[in-house]
GUZATI-936046 format. One record per atom (N, C-alpha, C): residue in one letter; z, y, x. Coordinates in steps of 0.1 Angstrom, whole numbers, plus 5000, padded with zeros to 4 digits. Layout:
N
aZYX ...
This chain:
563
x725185903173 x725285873187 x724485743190 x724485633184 x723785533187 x722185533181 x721985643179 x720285673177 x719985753185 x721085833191 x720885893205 x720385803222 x721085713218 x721385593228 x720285533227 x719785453217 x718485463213 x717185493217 x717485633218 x716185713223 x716185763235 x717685743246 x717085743258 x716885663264 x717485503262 x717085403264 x715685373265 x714585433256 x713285393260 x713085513264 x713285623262 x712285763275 x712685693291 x714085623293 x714285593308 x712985483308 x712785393298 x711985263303 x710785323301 x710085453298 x708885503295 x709085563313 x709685643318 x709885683328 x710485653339 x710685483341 x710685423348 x709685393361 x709885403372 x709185353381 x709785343396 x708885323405 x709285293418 x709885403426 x710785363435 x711585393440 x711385593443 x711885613449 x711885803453 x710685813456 x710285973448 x708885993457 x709186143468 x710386153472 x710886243479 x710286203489 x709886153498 x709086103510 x707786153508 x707286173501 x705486183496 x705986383494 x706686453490 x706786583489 x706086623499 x704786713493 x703886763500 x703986943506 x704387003515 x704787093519 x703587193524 x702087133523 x701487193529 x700787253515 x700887273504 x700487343490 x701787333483 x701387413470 x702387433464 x703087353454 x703987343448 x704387183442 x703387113430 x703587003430 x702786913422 x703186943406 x704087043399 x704487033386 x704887183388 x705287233373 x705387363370 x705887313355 x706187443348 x707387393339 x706587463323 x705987393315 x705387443310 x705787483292 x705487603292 x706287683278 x704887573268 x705987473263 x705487393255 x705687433238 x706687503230 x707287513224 x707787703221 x707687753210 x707887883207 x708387943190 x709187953190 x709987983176 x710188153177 x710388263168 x711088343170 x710188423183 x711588533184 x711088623195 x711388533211 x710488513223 x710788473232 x710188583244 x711088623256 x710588723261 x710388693275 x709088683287 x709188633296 x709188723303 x709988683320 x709888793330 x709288703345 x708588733352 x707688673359 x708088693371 x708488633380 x709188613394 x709088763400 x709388813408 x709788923414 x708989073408 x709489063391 x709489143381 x710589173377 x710489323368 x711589343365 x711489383348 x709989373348 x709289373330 x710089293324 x709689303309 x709589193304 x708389173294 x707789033289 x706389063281 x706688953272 x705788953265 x705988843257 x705488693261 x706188583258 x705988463264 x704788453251 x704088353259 x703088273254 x702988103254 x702388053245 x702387903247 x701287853257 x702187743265 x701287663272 x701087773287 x701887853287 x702387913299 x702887833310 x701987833325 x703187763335 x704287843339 x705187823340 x706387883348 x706687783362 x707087873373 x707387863384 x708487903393 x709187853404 x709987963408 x710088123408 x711488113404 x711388293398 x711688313382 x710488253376 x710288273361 x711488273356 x711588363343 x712888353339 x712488393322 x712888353312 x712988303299 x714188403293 x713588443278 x714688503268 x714288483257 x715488403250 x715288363234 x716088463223 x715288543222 x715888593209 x716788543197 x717388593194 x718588583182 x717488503169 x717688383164 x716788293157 x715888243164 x715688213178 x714388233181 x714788033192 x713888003193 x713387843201 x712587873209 x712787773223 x711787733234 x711587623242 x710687583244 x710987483247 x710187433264 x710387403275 x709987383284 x710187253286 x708287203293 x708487063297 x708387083314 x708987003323 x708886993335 x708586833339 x707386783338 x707086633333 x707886613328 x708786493334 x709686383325 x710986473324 x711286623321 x712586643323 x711786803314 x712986783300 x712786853292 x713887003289 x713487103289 x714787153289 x714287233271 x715087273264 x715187363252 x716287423252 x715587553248 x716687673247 x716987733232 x717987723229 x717987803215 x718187933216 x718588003206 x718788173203 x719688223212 x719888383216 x720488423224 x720688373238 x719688313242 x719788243258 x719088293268 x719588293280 x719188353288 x718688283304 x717488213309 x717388113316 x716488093328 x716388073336 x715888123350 x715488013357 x714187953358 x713587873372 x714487913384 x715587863387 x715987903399 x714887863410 x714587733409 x713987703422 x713087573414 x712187493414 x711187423410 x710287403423 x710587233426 x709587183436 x709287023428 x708086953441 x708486823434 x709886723430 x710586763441 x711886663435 x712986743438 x713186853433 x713887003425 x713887053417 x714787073410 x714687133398 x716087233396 x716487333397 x717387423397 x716887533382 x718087543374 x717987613361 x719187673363 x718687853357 x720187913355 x720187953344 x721487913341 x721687973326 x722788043324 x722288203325 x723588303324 x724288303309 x723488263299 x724188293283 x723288223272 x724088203265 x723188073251 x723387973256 x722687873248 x722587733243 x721387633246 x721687543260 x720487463262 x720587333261 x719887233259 x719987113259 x718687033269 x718986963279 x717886873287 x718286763286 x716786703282 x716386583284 x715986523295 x716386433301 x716086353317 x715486203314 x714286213312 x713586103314 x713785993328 x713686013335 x714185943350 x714786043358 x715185943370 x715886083381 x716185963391 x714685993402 x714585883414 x715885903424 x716185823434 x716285863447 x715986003455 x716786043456 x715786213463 x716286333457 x715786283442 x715186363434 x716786443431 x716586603429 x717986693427 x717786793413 x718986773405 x718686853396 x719586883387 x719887033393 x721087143385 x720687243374 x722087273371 x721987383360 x722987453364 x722787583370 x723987713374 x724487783361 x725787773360 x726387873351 x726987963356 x727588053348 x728988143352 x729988103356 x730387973352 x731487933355 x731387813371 x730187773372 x729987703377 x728687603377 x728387483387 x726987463394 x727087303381 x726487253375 x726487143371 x725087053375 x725586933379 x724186823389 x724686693384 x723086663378 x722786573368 x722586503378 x723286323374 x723186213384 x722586103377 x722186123364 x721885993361 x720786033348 x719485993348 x718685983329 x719886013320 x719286173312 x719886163298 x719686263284 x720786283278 x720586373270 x722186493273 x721686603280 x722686703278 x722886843273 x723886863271 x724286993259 x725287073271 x724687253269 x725287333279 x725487453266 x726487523264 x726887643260 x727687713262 x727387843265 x727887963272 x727788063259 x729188123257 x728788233250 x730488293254 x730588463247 x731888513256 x733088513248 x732688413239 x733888393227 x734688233237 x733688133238 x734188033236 x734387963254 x733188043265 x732888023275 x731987883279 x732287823284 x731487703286 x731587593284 x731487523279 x731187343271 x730187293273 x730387183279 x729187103286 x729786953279 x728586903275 x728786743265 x727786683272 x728286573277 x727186443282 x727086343271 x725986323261 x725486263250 x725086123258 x724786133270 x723986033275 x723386073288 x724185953300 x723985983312 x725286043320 x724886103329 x726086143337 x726086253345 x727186383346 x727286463356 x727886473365 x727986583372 x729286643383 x729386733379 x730786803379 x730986903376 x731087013398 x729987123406 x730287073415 x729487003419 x729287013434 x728886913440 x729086893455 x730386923458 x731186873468 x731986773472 x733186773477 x733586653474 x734786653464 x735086773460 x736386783451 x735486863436 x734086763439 x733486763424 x733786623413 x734086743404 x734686623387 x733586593380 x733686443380 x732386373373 x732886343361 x731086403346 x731586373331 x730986223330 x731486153322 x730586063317 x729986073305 x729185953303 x728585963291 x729586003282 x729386033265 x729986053253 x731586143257 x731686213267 x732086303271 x731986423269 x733086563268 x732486683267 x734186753277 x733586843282 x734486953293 x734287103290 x735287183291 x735087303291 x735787373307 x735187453312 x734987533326 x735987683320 x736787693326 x737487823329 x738187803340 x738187953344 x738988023355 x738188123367 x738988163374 x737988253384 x738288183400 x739388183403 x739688153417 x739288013419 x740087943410 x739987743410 x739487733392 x738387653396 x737487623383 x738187483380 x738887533371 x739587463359 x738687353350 x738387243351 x737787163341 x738587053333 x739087113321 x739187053305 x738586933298 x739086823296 x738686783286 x738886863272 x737386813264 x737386873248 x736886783238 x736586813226 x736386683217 x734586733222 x734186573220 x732686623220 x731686713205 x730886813207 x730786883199 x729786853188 x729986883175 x729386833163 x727786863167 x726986763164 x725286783165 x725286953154 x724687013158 x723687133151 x722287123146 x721987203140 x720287223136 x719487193150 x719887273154 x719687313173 x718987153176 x720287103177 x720186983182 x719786913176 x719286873162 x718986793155 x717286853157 x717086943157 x715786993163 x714886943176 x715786943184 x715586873200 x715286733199 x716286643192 x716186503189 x715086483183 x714786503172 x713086493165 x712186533175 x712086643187 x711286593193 x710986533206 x712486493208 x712586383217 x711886263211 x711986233202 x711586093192 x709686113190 x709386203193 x707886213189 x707586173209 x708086253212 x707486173228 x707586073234 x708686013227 x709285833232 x707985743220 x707585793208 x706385723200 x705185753202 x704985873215 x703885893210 x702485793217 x701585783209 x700385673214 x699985733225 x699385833226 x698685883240 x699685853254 x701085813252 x702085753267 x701285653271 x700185533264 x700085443269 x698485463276 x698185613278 x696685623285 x696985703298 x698285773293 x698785913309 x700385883314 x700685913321 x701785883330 x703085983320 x703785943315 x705285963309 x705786153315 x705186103331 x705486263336 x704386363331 x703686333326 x702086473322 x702586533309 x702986673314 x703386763303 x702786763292 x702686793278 x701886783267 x701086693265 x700986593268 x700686483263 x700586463254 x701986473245 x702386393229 x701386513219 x701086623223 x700186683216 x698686653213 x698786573219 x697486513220 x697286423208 x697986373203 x697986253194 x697686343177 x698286443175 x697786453160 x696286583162 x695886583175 x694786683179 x693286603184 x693486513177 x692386423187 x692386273185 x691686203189 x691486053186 x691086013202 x691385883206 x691485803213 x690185723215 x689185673223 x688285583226 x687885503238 x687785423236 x687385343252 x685985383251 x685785413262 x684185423272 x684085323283 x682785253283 x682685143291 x682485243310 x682285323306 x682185413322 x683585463328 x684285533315 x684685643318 x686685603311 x686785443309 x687885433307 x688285483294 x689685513287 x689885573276 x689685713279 x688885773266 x688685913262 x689485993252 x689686113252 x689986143245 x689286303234 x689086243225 x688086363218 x688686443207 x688786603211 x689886693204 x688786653187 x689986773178 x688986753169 x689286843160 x688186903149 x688787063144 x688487113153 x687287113162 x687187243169 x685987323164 x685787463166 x684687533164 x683387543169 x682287533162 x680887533166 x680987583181 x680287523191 x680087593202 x681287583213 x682387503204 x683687473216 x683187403223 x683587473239 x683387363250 x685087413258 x685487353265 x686987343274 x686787483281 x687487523286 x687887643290 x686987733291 x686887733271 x686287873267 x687187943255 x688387913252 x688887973239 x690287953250 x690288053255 x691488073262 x691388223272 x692188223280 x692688353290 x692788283306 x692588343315 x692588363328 x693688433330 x694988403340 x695788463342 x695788463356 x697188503364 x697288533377 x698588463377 x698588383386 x700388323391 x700088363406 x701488303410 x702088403424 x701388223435 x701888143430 x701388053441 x699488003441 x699287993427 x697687943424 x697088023425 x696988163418 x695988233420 x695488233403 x693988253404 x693688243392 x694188133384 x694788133374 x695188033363 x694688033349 x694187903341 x693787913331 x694487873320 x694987953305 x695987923299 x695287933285 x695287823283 x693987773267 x695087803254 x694687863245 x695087913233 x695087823220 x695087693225 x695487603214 x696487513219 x697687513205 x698687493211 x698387303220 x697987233215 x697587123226 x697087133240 x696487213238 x695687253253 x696287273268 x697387183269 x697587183281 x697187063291 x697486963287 x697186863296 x695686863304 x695186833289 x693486833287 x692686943304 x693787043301 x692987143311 x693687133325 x694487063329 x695687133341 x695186923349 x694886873342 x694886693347 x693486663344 x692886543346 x691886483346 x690586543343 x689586513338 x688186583335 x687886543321 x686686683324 x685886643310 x684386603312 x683686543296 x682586493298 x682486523287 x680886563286 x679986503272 x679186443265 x679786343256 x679186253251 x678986263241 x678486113235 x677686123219 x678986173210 x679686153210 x681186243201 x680886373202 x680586443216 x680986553218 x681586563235 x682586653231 x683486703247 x684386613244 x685086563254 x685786443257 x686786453271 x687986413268 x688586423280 x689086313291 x688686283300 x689386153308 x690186223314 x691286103311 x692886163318 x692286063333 x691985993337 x691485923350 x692785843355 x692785773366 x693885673364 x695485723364 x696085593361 x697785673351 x698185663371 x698785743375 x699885773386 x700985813383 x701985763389 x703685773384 x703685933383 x703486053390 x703586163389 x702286233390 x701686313381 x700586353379 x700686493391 x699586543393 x699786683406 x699086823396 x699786893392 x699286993384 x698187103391 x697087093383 x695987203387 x695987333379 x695787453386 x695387573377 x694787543364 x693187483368 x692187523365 x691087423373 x690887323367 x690087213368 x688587253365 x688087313376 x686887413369 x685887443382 x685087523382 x683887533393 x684087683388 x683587783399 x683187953398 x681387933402 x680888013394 x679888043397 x679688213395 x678788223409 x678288383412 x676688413402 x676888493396 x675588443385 x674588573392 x674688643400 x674088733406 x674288913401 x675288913393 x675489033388 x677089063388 x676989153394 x678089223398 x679689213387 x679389213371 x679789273362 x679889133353 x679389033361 x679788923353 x680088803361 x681488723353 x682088603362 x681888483352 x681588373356 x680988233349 x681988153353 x682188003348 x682587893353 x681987743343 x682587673349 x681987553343 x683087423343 x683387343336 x684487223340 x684087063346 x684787053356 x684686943363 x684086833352 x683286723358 x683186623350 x684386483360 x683586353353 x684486253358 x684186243374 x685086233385 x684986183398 x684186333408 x684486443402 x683686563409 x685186633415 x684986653432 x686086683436 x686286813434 x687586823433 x688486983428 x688787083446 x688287163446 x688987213457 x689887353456 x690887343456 x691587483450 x691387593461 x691087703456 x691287793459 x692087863466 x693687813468 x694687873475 x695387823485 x696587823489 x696587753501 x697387603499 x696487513506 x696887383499 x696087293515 x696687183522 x695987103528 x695387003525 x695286873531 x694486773529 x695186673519 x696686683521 x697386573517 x697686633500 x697886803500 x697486843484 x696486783483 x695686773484 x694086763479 x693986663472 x694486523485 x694486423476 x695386403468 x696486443462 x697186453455 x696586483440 x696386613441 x695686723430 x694286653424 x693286553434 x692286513429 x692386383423 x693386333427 x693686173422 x693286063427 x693185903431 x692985813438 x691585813437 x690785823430 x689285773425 x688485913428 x688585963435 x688086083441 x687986143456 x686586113462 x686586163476 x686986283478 x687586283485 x688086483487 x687186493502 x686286423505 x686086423523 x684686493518 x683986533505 x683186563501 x683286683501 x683286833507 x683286983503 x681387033498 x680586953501 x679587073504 x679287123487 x679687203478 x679587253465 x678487273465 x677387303470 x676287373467 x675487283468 x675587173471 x674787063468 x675386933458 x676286973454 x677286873444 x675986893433 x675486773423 x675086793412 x675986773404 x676986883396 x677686883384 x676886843371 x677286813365 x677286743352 x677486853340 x678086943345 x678586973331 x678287123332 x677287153343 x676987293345 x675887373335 x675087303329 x674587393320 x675387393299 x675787233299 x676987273283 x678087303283 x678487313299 x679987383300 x679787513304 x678887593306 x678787723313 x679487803303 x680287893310 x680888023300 x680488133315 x680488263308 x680488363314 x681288493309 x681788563312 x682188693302 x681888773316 x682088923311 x682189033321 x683489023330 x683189103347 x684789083351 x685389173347 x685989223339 x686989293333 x687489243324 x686889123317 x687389053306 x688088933318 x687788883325 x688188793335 x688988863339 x689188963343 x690688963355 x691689053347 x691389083330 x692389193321 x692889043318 x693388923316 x694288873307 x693888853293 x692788843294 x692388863282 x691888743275 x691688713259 x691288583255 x689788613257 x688888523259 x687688493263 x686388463250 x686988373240 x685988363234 x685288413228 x685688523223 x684688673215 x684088723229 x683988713236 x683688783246 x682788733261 x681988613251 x681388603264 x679988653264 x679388623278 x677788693278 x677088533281 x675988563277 x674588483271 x674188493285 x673888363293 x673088383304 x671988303302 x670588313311 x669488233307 x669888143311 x669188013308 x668887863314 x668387863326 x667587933329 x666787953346 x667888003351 x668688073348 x669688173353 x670988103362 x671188033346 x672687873354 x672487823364 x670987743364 x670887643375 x670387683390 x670087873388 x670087883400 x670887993409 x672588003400 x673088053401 x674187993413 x674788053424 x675187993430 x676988003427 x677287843434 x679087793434 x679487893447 x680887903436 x681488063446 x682787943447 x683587973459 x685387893459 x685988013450 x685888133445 x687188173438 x685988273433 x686588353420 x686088493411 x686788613424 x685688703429 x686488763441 x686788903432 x687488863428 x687888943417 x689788993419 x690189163417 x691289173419 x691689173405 x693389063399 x693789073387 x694289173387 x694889263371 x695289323369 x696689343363 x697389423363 x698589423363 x698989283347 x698089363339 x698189243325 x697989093332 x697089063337 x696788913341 x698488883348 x698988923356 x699888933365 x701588883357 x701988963346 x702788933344 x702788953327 x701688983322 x701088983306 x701289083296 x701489053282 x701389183273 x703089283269 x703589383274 x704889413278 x705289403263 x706889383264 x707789353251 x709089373252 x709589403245 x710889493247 x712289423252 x712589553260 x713589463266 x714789413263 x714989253266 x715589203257 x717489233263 x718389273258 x719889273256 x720589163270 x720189183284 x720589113294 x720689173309 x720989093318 x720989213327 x719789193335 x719389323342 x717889353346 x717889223354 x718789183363 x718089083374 x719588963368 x718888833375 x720488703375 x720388683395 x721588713396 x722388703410 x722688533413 x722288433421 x722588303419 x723688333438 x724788273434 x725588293445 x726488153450 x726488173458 x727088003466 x728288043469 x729388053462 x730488053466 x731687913464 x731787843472 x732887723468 x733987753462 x734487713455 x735987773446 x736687613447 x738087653440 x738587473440 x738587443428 x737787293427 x737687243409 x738987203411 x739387183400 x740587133396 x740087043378 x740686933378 x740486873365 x741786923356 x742086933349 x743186943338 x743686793333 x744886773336 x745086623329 x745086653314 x744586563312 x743986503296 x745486543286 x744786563276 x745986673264 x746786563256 x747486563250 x747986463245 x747286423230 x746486523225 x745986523214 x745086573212 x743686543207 x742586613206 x742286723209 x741086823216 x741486963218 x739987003216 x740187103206 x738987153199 x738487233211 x736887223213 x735987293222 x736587443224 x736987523212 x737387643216 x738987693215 x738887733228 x740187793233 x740287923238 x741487983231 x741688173234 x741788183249 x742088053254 x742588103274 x741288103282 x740188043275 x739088063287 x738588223285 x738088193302 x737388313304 x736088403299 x736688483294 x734888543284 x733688553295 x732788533294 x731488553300 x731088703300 x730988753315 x730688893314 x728888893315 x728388953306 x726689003307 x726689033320 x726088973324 x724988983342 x725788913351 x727088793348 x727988773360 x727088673370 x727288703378 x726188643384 x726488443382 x725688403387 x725688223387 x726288163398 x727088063395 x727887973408 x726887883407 x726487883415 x725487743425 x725687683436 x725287533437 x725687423451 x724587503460 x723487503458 x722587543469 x722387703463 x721787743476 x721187863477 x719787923470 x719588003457 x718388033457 x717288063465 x716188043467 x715088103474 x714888233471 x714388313481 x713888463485 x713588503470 x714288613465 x712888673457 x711688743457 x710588703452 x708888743453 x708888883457 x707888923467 x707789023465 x707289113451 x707189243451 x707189313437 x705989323435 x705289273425 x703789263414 x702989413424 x703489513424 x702989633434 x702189583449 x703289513454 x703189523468 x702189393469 x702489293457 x701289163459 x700289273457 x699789293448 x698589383443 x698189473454 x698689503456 x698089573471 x697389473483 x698789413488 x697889293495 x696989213494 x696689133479 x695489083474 x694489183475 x694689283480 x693489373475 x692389373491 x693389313498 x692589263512 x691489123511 x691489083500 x691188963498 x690688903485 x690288983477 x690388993460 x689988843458 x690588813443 x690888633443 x690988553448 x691688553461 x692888473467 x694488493466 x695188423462 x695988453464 x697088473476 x698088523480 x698788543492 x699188373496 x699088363511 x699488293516 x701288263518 x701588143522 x703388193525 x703088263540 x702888233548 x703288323559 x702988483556 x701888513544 x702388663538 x702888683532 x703688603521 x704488613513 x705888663524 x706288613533 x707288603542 x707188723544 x705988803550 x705888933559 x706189003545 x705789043535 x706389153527 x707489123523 x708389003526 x709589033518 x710389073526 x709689093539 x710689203555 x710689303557 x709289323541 x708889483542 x708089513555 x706889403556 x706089453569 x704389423561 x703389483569 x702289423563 x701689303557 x701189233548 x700789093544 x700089073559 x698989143564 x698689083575 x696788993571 x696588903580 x695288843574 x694788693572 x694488623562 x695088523560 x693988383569 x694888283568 x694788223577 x693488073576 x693588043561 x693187933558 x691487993557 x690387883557 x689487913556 x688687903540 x687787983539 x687788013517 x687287873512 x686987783524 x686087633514 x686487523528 x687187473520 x688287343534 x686387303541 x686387253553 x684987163561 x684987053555 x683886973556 x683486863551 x684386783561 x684786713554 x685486603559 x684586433560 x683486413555 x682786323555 x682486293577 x682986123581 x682386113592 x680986153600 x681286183609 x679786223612 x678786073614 x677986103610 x676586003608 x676985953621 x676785783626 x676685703637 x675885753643 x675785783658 x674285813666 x673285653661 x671685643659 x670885533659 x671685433672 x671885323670 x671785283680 x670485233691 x670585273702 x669285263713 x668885093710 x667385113708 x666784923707 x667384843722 x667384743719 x667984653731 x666884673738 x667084653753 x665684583763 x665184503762 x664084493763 x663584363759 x663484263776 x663584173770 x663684113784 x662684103794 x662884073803 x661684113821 x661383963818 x660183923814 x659483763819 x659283803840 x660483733842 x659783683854 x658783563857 x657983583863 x657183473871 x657483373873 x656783253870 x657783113876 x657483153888 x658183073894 x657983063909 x656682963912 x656483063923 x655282923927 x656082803932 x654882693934 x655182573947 x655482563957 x656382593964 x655882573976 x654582513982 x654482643993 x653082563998 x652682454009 x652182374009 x652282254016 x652382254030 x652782224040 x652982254054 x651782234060 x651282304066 x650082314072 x649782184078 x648682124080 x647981974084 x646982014097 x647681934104 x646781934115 x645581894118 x644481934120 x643381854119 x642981714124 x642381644119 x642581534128 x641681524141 x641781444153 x641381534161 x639881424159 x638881524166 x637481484166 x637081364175 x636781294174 x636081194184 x634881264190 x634181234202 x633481284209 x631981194204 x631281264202 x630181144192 x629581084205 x629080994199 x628980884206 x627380934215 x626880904228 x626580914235 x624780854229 x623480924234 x622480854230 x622180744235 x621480634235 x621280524243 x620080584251 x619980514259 x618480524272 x617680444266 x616380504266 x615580394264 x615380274270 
């Protein structure tokens, strides 16, 4: 316990900072983080927001509202949501209820989870729905949730603090605390002994302990997912331009950044890029790349308390042939403009402090990285889901540089890109029901004598009971069909919300609103200003002129004499 204490003690002071950034939540794009499948043991089965498949999860997958998670029997996962870590062990069953910037809603109908809470600002809200009931973390920590239909629910605060509830007749755990949840009408909450560490858990702790050590914390912001992978994938360098670098290493002849990876489809971004080495997340979703005398190199660019997650940090290029789609990756200070619907205040968000976003005109941008970053493959290899690097095409050098910048691949994905490679369905029920019903907690006064976690009186967990939650789920997505159809008005854009809204009333998507490349936002040039006049030389003035003089008068000349 006190190496537990230990280690959240510094993740809080690693993820410390100023006050709520609930005020700054940007509403006009879609949230600044996503929850990313960092970690994979075993069988793990994903199902993709208003699906009813299931496929196989992949590493370095974003998940989003909707997404929902299945850990097979032996099997590990592990999701980062920046500074807030969740891991799932075997037999669990677990759902993005809802995911914004300063939200976080998790359901967990069955199994075994444990989160880590690096901070938790002002603002900021964040539950876990069970069967038995809503649990809302109030303070940085380390917690333990297990549901299964032998024992029911046991919840252990190792560090930090809950509510059980979040009304006013909600029971708060404290730290080194543990409770068990039964009943149906009035939720009954128990004290129980707190429960012995497991493999499980002793698993989670180790890599809690590698994120609180790792070197690369002191170049990127504590909230930027995958980070700590960075450290045994790569070396560290200062650049006099370009700040610290970071340069992967063990890569293959001819690696350049988003070329050994897949193109996927999500419901809010659109195209998304999902790199096939297990480090490869940060590198591609945050800051830029360059190349230098090392090689490819990545600047994370300046540290900000909460980093703004990108697709796909990348340029499209139209190479003139119908049958083939290209890109290229940003260098340092080249502005990002996404693709989907996102306004000014995303923008500057997504691009970072040290970046004009008032700059749109692409086609006069001189990129940097356009002829050793070019990749190209066929669009069928682009919009199937498919890994990329066996598969790209050879374009000329004349070819690159006078190929033109497109804002998106007008490309429609395919059902694979969409929701990925199908896998069998795992032992749960088709959909998780999240329902807001208030019940009365009730505490149980304290036993006179220790009381072992499991007890014959709690309530067994029925497969598919639906989830007691404080708040209300959001809408579910419309069905992979009916998006696919509507993108097909628009190929590589993704649906806007005011379409998203119209098909979940069962009416047309309709036509979308935003324009495909935001306007230049740069001031308009000052008119010249007009030269001054130059000044009028007046005339001096004359003299006046002297008053006219009278003549003097004449004398009469003098008379001749007589002889």
């Amino acid at each position: 316990m006190r190496r537990i204490g230990w280690l959240v003690a510094a993740l809080v002071i690693l993820g410390a900072g100023p006050e709520s950034l609930a005020s700054q939540a940007d509403t006009s794009g879609p949230p600044g983080r996503v929850g990313r499948v960092a970690y994979l043991a075993g069988g793990v089965s994903l199902q993709v927001s208003g699906d009813t498949s299931w496929t196989t999860a992949t590493i370095n997958y974003p998940l989003s509202t909707g997404d929902r998670l299945y850990v097979d029997q032996g099997g590990r996962a592990e999701i980062e949501f920046g500074g807030t870590t969740l891991r799932l062990s075997d037999a669990t069953d677990a759902t993005v209820t809802d995911l914004t910037d300063n939200l976080l809603q998790v359901g967990l109908a069955t199994g075994t989870a444990r989160l880590t809470v690096l901070a938790l600002d002002a603002g900021d809200s964040l539950e876990i729905d069970t069967p038995a009931g809503p649990l809302v973390i109030t303070a940085p920590g380390v917690y333990r949730v297990a549901i299964s239909p032998d024992h029911g629910t046991i919840v252990a605060v190792d560090h930090g603090a809950l509510t059980v509830g979040g009304g006013a007749d909600a029971v708060p755990v404290a730290e080194g605390h543990a409770v068990q949840l039964s009943g149906d009408d009035t939720l009954e909450v128990s004290d129980v002994d707190l429960p012995p560490e497991t493999d499980f858990d002793r698993w989670a702790g180790d890599r809690d302990r590698g994120l609180a050590a790792s070197p690369t914390a002191q170049y990127v912001s504590p909230e930027t997912p995958g980070y700590a992978d960075l450290d045994a994938a790569g070396a560290w360098e200062p650049d006099e331009t370009y700040g610290p670098v970071w340069y992967p290493a063990a890569v293959p002849v001819g690696w350049a950044p988003y070329r050994y990876g897949r193109w996927v489809w999500t419901e809010r971004w659109g195209w998304t890029w999902v790199e096939s080495e297990p480090w490869g997340y940060a590198p591609f979703h945050y800051g830029r790349w360059v190349h230098l005398r090392r090689g490819w190199g990545w600047v994370p660019g300046p540290v900000v308390r909460r980093p703004c997650y990108a697709p796909a940090l990348v340029v499209f290029v139209g190479v003139g042939d119908a049958g083939v789609q290209a890109w290229f990756p940003l260098g340092p200070r080249e502005p990002y403009n996404p693709w989907y619907h996102a306004g000014d205040r995303y923008r500057r968000r997504v691009n970072g402090p040290d970046i004009d976003i008032t700059v749109v005109d692409i086609e006069r941008t001189r990129y940097r990285n356009r002829s050793l970053g070019f990749t190209a493959v066929s669009a069928a290899t682009f919009r199937g889901g498919v890994p990329v690097a066996r598969r790209t095409v050879t374009v000329r050098p004349t070819v690159i540089q006078r190929a033109s910048i497109i804002p998106h691949p007008p490309l429609m994905p395919t059902v694979v890109a969409m929701r990925g490679r199908p896998a069998p369905r795992p032992p749960v029920a088709r959909y998780v029901t999240t329902v807001v019903r208030p019940i009365p907690i009730r505490r149980a006064p304290p036993p006179a004598q220790p009381v072992r976690p499991a007890q014959p009186v709690v309530r067994p967990v029925t497969p598919g009971a639906p989830l007691r939650a404080r708040r209300p789920a959001p809408p579910p997505d419309p069905s992979i069909d009916a998006r696919q159809r509507a993108i097909a008005g628009h190929p590589g854009r993704p649906l806007e919300p005011q379409q998203v809204d119209r098909l979940r009333r069962g009416e047309p998507a309709g036509p979308q609103r935003d324009h495909e490349v935001p306007p230049d936002r740069r001031p308009a040039p000052k008119p010249a200003a007009a030269p001054a006049p130059k000044p009028v030389m007046k005339p001096a003035p004359k003299p006046p002129a002297p008053p006219p003089q009278r003549p003097a008068p004449q004398r009469p000349a003098p008379r001749p004499k007589k002889p």
